[in-house]
RODRENTI-278588 format. One record per residue (C-alpha): x, y, z. Coordinates in nm, 4 decimals, decimal comma. Layout:
N
@u = X; v = Y; w = Z .
...
END
This chain:
406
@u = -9,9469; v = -14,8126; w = 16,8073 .
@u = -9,7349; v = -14,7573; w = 16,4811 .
@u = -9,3697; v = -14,6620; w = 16,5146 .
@u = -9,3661; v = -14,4933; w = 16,1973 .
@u = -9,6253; v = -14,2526; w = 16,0666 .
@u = -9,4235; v = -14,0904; w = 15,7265 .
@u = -9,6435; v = -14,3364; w = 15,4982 .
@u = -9,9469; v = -14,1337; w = 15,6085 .
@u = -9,7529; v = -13,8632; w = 15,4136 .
@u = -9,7452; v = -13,9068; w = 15,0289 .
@u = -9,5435; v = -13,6384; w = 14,9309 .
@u = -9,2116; v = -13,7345; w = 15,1616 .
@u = -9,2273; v = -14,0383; w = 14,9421 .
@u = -9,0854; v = -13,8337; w = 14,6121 .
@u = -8,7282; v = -13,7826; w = 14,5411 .
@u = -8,5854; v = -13,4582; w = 14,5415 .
@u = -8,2266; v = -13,3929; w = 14,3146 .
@u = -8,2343; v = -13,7451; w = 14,2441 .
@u = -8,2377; v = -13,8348; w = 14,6402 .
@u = -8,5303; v = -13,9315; w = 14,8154 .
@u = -8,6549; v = -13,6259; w = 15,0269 .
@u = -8,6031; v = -13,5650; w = 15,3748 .
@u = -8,8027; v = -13,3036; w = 15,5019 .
@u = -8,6649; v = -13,0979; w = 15,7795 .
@u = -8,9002; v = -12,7826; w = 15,7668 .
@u = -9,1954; v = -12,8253; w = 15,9540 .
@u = -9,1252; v = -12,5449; w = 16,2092 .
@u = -9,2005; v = -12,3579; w = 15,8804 .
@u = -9,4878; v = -12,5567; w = 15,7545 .
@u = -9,5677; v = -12,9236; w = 15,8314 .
@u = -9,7207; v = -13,2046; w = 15,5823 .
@u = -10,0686; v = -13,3062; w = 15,5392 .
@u = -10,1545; v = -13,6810; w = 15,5894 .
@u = -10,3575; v = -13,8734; w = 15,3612 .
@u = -10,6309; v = -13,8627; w = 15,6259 .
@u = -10,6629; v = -13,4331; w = 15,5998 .
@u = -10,6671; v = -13,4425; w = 15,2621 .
@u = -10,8948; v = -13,6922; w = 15,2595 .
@u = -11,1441; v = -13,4930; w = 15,4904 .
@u = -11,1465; v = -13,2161; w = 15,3164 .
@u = -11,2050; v = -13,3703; w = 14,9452 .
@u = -11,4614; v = -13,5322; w = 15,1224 .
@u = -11,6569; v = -13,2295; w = 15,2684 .
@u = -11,5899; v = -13,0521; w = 14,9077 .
@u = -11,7626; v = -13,3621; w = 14,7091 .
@u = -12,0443; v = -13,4206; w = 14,9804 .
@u = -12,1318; v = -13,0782; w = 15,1926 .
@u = -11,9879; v = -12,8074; w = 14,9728 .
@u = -12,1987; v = -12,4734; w = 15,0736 .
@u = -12,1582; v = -12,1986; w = 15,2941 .
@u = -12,1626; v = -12,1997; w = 15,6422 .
@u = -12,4661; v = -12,0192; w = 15,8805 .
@u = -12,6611; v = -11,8690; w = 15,5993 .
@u = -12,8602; v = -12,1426; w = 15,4290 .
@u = -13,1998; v = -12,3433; w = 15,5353 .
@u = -13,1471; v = -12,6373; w = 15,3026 .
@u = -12,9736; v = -12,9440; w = 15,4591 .
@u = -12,6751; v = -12,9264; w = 15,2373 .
@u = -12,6140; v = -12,5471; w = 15,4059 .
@u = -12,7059; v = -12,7427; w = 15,7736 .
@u = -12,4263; v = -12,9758; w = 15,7162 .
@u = -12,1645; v = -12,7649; w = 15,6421 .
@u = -12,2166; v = -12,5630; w = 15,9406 .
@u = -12,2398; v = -12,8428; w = 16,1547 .
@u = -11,9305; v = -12,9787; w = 16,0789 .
@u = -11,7781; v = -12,6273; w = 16,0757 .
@u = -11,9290; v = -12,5892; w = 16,4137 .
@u = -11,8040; v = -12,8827; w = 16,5267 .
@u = -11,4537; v = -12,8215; w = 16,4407 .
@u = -11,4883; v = -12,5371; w = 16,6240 .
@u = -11,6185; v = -12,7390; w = 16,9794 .
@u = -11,3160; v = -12,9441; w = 16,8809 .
@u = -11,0674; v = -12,7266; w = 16,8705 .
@u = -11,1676; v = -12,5848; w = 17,2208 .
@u = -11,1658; v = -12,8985; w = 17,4124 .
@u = -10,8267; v = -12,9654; w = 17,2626 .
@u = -10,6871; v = -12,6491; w = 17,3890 .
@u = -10,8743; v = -12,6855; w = 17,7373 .
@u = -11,0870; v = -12,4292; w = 17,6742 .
@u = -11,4155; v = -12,3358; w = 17,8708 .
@u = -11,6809; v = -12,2339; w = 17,5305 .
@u = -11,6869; v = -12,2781; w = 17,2137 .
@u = -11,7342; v = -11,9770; w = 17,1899 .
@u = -11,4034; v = -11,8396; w = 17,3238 .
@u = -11,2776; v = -12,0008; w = 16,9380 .
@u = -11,2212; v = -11,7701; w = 16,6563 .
@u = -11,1329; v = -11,8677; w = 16,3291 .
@u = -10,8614; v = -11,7051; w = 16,1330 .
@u = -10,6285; v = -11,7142; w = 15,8742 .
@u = -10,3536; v = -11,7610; w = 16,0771 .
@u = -10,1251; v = -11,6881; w = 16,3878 .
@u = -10,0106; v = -11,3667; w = 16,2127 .
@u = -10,4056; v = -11,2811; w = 16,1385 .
@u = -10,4815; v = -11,3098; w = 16,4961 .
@u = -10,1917; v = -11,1700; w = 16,6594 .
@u = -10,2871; v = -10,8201; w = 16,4517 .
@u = -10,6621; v = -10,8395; w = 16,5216 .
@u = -10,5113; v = -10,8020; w = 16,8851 .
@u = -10,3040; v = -10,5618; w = 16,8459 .
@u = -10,5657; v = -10,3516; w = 16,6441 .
@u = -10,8416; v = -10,4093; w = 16,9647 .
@u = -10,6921; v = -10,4294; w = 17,2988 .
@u = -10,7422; v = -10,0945; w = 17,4569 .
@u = -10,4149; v = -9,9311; w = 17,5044 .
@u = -10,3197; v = -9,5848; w = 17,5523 .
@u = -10,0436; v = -9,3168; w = 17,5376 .
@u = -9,7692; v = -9,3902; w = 17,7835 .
@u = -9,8756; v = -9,7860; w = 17,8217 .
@u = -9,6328; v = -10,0518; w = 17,7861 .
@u = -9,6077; v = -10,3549; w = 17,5832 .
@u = -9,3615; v = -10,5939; w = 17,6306 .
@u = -9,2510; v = -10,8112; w = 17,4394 .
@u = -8,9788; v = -11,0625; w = 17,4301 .
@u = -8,6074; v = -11,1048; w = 17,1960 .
@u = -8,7173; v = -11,4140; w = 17,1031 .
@u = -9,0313; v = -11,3435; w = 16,9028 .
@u = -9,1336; v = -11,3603; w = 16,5478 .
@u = -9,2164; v = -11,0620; w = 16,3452 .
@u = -9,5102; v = -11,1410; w = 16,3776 .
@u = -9,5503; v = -11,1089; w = 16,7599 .
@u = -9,3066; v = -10,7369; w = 16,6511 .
@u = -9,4344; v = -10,5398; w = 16,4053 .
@u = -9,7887; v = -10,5483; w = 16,4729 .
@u = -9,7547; v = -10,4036; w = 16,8291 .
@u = -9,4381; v = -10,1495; w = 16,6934 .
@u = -9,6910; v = -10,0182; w = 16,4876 .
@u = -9,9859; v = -9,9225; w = 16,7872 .
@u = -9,6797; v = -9,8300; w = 17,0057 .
@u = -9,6115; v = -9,5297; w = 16,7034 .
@u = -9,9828; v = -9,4727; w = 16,6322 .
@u = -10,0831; v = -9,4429; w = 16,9876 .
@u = -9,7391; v = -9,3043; w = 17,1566 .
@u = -9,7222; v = -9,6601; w = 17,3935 .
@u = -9,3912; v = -9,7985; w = 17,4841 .
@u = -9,2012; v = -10,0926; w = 17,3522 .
@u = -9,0071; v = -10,2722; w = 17,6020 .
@u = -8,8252; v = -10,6488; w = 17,5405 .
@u = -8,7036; v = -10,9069; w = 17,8191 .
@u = -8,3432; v = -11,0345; w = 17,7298 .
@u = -8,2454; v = -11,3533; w = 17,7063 .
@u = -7,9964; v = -11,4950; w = 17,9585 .
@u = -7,6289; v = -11,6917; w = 17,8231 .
@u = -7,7810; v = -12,0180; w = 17,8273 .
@u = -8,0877; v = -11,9105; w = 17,5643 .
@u = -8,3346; v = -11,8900; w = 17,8102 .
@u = -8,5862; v = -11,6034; w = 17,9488 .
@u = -8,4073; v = -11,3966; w = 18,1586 .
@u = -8,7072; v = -11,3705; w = 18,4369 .
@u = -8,5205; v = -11,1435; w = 18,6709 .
@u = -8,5350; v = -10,9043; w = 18,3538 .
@u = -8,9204; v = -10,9614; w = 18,3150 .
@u = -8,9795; v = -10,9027; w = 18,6989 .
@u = -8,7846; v = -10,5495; w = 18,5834 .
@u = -8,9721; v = -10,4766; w = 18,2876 .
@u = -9,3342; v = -10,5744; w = 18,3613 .
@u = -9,4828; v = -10,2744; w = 18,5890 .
@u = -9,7664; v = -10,1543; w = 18,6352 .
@u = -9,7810; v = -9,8722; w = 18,3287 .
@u = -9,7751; v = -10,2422; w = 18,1220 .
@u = -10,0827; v = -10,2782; w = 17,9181 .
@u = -9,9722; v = -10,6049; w = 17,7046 .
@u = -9,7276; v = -10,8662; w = 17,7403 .
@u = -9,6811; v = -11,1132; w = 17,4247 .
@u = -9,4590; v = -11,3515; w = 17,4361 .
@u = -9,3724; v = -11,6580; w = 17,2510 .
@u = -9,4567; v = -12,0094; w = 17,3778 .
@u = -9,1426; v = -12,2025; w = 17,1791 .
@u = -8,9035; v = -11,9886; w = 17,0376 .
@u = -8,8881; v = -12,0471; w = 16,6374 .
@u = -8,5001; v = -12,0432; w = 16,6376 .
@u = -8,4037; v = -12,1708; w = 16,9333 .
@u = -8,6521; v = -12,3870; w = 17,0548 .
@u = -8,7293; v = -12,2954; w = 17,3986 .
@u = -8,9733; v = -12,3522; w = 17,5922 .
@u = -9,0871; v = -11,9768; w = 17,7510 .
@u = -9,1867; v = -12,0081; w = 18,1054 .
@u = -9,5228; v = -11,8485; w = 18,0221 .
@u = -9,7572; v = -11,9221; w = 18,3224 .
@u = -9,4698; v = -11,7183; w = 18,5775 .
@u = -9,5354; v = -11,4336; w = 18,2812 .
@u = -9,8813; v = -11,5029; w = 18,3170 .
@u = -9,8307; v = -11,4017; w = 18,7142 .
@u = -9,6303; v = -11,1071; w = 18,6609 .
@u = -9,8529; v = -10,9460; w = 18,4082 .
@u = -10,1639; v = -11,0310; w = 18,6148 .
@u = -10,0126; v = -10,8876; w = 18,8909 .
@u = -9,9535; v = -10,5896; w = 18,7219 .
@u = -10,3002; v = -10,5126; w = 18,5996 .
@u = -10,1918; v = -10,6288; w = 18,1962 .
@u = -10,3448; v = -10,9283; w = 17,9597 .
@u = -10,1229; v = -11,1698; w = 17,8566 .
@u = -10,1147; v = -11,3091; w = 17,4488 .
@u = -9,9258; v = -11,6145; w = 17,3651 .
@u = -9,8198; v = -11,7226; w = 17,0217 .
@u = -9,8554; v = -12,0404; w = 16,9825 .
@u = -9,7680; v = -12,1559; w = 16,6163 .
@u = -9,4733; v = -12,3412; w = 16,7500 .
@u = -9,5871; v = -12,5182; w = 17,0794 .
@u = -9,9502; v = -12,6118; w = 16,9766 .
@u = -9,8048; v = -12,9024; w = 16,7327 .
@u = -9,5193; v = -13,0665; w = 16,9749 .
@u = -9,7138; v = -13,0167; w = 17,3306 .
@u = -10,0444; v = -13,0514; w = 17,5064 .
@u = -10,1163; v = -12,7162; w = 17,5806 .
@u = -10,4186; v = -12,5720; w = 17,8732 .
@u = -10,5000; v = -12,2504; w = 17,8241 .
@u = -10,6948; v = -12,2234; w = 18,2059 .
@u = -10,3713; v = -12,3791; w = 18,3316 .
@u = -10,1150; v = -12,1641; w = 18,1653 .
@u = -10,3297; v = -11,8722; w = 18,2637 .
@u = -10,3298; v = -11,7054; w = 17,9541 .
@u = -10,5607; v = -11,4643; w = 17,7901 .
@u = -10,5234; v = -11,4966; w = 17,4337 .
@u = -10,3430; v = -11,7573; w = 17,2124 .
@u = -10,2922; v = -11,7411; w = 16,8762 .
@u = -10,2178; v = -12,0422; w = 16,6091 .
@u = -10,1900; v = -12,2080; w = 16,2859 .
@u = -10,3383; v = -12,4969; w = 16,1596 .
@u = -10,0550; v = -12,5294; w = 15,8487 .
@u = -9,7719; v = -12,5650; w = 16,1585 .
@u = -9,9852; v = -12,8867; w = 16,3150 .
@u = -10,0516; v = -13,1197; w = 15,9963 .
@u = -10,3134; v = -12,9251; w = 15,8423 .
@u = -10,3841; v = -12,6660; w = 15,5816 .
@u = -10,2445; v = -12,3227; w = 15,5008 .
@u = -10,4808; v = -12,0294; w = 15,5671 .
@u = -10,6387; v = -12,1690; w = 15,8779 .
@u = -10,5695; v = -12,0517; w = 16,2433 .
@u = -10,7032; v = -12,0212; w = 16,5783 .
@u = -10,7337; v = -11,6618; w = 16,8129 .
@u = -10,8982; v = -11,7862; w = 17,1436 .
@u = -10,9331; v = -11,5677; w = 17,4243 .
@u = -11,1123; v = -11,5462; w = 17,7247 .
@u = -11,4938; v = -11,4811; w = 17,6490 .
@u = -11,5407; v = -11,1985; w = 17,8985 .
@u = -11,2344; v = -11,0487; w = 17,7270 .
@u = -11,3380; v = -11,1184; w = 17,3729 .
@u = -11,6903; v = -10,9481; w = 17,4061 .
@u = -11,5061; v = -10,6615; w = 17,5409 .
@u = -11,3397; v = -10,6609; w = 17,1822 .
@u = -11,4889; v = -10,4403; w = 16,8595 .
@u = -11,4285; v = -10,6506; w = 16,5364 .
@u = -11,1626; v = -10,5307; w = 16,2759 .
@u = -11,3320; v = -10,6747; w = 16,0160 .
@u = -11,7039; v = -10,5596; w = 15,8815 .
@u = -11,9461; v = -10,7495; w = 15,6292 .
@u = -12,1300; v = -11,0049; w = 15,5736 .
@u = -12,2643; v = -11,2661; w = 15,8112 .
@u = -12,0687; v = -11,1027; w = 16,1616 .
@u = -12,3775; v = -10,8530; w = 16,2118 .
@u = -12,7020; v = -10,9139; w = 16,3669 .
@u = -12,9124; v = -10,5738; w = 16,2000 .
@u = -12,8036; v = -10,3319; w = 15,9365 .
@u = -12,9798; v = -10,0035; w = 15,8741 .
@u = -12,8672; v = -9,7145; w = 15,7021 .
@u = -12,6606; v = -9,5154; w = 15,9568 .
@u = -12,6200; v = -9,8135; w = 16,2389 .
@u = -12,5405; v = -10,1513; w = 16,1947 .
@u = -12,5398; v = -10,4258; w = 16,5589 .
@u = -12,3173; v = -10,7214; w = 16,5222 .
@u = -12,3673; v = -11,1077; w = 16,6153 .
@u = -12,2259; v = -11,2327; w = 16,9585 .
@u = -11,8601; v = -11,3197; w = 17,0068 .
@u = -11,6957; v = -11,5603; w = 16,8027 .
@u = -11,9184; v = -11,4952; w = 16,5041 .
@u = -11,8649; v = -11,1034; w = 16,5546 .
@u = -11,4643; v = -11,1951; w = 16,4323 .
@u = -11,5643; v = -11,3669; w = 16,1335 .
@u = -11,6850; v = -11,1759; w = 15,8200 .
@u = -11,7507; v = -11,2918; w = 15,4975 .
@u = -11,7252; v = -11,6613; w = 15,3536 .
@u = -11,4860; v = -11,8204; w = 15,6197 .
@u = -11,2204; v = -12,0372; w = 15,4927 .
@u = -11,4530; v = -12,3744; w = 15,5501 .
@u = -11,2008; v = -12,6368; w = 15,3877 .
@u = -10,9120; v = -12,5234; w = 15,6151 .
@u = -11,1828; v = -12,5447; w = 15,9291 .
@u = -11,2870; v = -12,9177; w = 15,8153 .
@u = -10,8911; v = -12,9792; w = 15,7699 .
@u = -10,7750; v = -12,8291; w = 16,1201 .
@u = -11,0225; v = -13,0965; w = 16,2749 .
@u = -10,9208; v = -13,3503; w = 16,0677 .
@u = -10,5551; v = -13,2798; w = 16,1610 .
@u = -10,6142; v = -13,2870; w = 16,5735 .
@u = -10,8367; v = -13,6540; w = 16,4754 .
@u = -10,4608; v = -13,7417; w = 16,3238 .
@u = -10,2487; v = -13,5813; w = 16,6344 .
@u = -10,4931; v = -13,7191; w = 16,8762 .
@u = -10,4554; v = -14,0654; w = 16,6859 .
@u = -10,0744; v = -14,0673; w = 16,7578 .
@u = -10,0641; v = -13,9144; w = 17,0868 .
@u = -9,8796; v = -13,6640; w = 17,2903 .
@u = -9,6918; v = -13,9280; w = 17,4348 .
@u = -9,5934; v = -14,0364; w = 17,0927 .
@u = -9,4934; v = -13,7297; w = 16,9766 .
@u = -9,2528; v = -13,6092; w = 17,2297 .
@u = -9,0722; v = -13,9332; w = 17,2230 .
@u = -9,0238; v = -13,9133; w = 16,8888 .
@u = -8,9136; v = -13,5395; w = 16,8818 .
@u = -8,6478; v = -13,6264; w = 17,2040 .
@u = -8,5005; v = -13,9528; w = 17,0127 .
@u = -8,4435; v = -13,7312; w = 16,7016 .
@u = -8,3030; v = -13,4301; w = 16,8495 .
@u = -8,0599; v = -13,6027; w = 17,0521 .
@u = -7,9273; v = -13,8621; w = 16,8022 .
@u = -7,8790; v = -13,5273; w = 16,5865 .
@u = -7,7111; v = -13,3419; w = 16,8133 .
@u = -7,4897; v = -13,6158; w = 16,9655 .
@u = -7,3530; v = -13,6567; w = 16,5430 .
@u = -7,3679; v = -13,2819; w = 16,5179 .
@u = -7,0938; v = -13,2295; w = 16,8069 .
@u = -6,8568; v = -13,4390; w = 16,6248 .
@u = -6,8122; v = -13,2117; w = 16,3383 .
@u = -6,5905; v = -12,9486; w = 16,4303 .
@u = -6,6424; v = -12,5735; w = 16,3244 .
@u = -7,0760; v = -12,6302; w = 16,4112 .
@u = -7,2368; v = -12,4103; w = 16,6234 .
@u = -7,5554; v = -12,4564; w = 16,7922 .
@u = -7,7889; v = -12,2046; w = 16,8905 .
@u = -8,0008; v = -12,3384; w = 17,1871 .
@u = -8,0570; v = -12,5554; w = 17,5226 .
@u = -8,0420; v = -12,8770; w = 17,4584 .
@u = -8,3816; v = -13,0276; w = 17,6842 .
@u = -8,5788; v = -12,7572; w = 17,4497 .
@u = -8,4786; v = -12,8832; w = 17,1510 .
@u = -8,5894; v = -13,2121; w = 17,2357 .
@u = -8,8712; v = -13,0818; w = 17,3204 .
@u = -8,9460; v = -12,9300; w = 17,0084 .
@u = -8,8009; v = -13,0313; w = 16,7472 .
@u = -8,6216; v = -12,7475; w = 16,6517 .
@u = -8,2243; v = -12,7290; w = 16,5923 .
@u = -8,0715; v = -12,4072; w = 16,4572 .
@u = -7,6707; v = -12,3979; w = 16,3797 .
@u = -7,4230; v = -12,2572; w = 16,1307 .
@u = -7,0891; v = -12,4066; w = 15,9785 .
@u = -6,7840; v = -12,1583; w = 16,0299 .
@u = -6,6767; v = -12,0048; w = 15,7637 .
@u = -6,9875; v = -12,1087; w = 15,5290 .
@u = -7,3221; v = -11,8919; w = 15,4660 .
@u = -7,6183; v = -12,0375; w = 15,5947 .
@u = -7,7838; v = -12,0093; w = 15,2238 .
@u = -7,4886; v = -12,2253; w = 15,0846 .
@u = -7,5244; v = -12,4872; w = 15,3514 .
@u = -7,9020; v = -12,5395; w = 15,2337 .
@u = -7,8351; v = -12,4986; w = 14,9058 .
@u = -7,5204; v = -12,8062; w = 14,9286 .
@u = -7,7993; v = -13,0282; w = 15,1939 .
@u = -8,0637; v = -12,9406; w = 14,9016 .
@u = -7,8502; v = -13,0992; w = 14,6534 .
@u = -7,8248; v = -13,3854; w = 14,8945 .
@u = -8,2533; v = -13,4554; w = 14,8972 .
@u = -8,2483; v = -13,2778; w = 15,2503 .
@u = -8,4271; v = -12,9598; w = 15,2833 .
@u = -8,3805; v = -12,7365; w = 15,5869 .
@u = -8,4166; v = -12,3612; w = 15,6311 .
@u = -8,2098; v = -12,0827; w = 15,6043 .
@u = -8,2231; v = -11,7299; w = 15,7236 .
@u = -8,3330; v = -11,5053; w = 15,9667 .
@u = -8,6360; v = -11,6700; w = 16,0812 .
@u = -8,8502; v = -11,3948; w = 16,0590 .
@u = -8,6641; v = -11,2968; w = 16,4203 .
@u = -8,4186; v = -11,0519; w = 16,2831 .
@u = -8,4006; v = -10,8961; w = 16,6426 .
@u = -8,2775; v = -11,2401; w = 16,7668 .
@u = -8,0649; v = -11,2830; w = 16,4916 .
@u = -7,8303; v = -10,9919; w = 16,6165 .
@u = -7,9040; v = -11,0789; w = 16,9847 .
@u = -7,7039; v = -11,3927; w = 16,8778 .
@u = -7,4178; v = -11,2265; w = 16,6787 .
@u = -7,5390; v = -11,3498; w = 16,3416 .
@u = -7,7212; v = -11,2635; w = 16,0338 .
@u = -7,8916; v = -11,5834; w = 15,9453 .
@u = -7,9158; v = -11,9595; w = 16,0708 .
@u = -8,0122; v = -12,2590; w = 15,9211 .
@u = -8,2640; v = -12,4602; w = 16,1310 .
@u = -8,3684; v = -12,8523; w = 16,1184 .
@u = -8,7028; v = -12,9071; w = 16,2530 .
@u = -8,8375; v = -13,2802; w = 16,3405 .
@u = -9,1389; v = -13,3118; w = 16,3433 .
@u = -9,3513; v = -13,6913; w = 16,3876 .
@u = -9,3448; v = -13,8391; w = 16,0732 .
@u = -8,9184; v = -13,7833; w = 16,0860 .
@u = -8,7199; v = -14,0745; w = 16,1218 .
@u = -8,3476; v = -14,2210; w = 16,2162 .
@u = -8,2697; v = -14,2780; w = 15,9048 .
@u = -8,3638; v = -13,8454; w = 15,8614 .
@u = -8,1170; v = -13,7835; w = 16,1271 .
@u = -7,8427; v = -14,0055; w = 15,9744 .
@u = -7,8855; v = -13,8661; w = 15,6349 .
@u = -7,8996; v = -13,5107; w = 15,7839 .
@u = -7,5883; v = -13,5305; w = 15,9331 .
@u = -7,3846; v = -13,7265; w = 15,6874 .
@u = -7,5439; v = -13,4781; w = 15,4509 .
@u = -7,3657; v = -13,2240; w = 15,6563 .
@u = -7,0279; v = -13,3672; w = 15,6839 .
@u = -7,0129; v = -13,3932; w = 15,3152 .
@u = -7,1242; v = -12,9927; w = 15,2812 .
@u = -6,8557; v = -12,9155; w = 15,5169 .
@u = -6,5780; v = -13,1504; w = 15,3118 .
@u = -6,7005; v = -13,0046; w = 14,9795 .
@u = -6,6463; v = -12,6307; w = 15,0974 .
@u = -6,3355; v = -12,6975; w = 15,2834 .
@u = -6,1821; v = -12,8979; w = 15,0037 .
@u = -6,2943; v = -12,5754; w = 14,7919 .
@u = -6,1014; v = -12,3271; w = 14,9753 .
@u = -5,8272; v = -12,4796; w = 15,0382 .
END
């Protein structure tokens, strides 16, 4: 097994400001190995045609392998069918299709969690005000954890939804989903799960987490943008009316009633996003190539060589739990008395590009006292040499702006 998998990755081998670029940004979006963008120049030269509406065997090859992709992706997730596999374009696509379907009423709860995206927010404010449901969200506890004794509270039996995050974006942890999974059972609700963060770092069982809907990207785990994953139990999905009408997702049209195909193909109207389907398999080949095992080591030597060098420079705070982060990949921290923005923009300078903001988890962001964060995410094809050049990179951001003011 290779130690080192960046020179799958051609474009961390440019330079960036006249440094050679280390990318720290995958929580955001990851790179594509050569071998993804080799699979999908391939299917674009060879089986270029649409998928489940031609006879000819150019048309029965490209929905074989689209097919296929999708068998793939359910045995990767531990999933029961197939069929239970929808395609999207993304974790934000299927999170909304959700929260468009699921049948709740006036008076329901949903409840979410301070950790999530916007993502996993705005989609269920907005049935919450259209239907008159409630919005209710389980705290987090000193130590950046779930505070369970707060879910236990919150999750009753007037809650219709709960939708939590698997990793937290921000702070990297690790939400104890399967004891959510319990309480909302218990309590007569479905559980959904975003997944865009955990799907890339950790094996993940959807029959052992006991979830009913997960949601993911494919541009998060090595492959392209506008591809993503909603699965969901099948019982529960054929209970589910499509949001989306045309082509190819009905079975008989007439002029005042139209019947649609059987679940997944019910979700997916029009001309599906092929390429990113034929990439998303190529990019679990790749993940399943390295190995879980590989992974996490990698993630766990990174984080903690970064975070034992980050607690030597004095005035950095760091937002998380330390055995998450490893986990993960995922470090978010400020400098005292310097903006978030002007730390990336000084590590920029340096060839090393983090992120800066809010995350797209402004309700976090005041949870934790702050307006904005900047975030280092490792991800497998990181190295040592990242980490050193990270930090050093910081230590010089921190002498430049102290030097400045003083």
């Amino acid at each position: 097994m290779r130690d080192n998998f960046a020179t799958d990755f051609p474009l961390l081998k440019q330079m960036v400001n006249h440094e050679y670029l280390v990318y720290l940004d995958s929580a955001a979006t990851s790179q594509m190995p050569e071998q993804v963008m080799t699979a999908i120049t391939d299917f674009k030269q060879t089986d270029n045609a649409n998928v489940h509406r031609g006879v000819y065997t150019l048309a029965q090859r490209a929905t074989e392998r689209y097919e296929g992709v999708r068998k793939q992706v359910a045995a990767w997730i531990g999933a029961s069918d197939a069929r239970e596999i929808v395609f999207t374009k993304g974790t934000t696509e299927g999170l909304n299709w959700l929260a468009r379907s699921l049948k709740i009423h006036q008076g329901d709860k949903i409840v979410l969690t301070m950790m999530e995206h916007h993502s996993n927010i705005v989609p269920w404010q907005q049935v919450a005000h259209r239907l008159g449901a409630e919005l209710e969200y389980i705290e987090m506890t000193p130590d950046f954890r779930l505070d369970m004794a707060d879910a236990q509270h919150k999750i009753d039996g007037r809650t219709a939804v709960v939708a939590t995050t698997l990793v937290s974006n921000v702070l990297g942890t690790v939400t104890p989903v399967r004891e959510l999974a319990h309480l909302a059972h218990r309590n007569g609700a479905v559980i959904v799960a975003d997944g865009a963060q955990a799907v890339p770092h950790m094996p993940i069982d959807v029959k052992q987490l006991e979830l009913d809907y997960l949601t993911f990207s494919g541009h998060k785990m090595l492959g392209p943008n506008g591809i993503g994953v909603l699965w969901g139990k099948k019982a529960l999905l054929d209970d589910l009316d499509p949001v989306e009408f045309g082509g190819e997702m009905i079975s008989e049209v007439g002029l005042d009633e139209t019947t649609f195909k059987p679940t997944p193909w019910k979700f997916e109207a029009g001309t599906q996003n092929i390429t990113g389907v034929i990439g998303l398999g190529a990019a679990i080949d790749y993940l399943q190539m390295v190995g879980w095992e590989q992974i996490q080591q990698n993630n766990q030597q990174l984080v903690q060589q970064a975070l034992s060098a980050m607690a030597k420079i004095p005035g950095l705070e760091i937002y998380g739990k330390p055995t998450d982060m490893a986990q993960t990949g995922i470090i978010s921290f400020n400098l005292a008395g310097i903006h978030p923005h002007d730390v990336a923009t000084a590590l920029d300078m340096q060839g090393i590009a983090v992120r800066a903001g809010h995350h797209c988890a402004q309700p976090l962001m005041k949870a934790l006292g702050v307006p904005a964060t900047c975030r280092a995410s490792f991800y497998l094809y990181n190295t040592t040499t990242d980490v050193t050049r990270f930090v050093d990179a910081l230590v010089a951001t921190k002498e430049f702006f102290t030097n400045g003011i003083s």
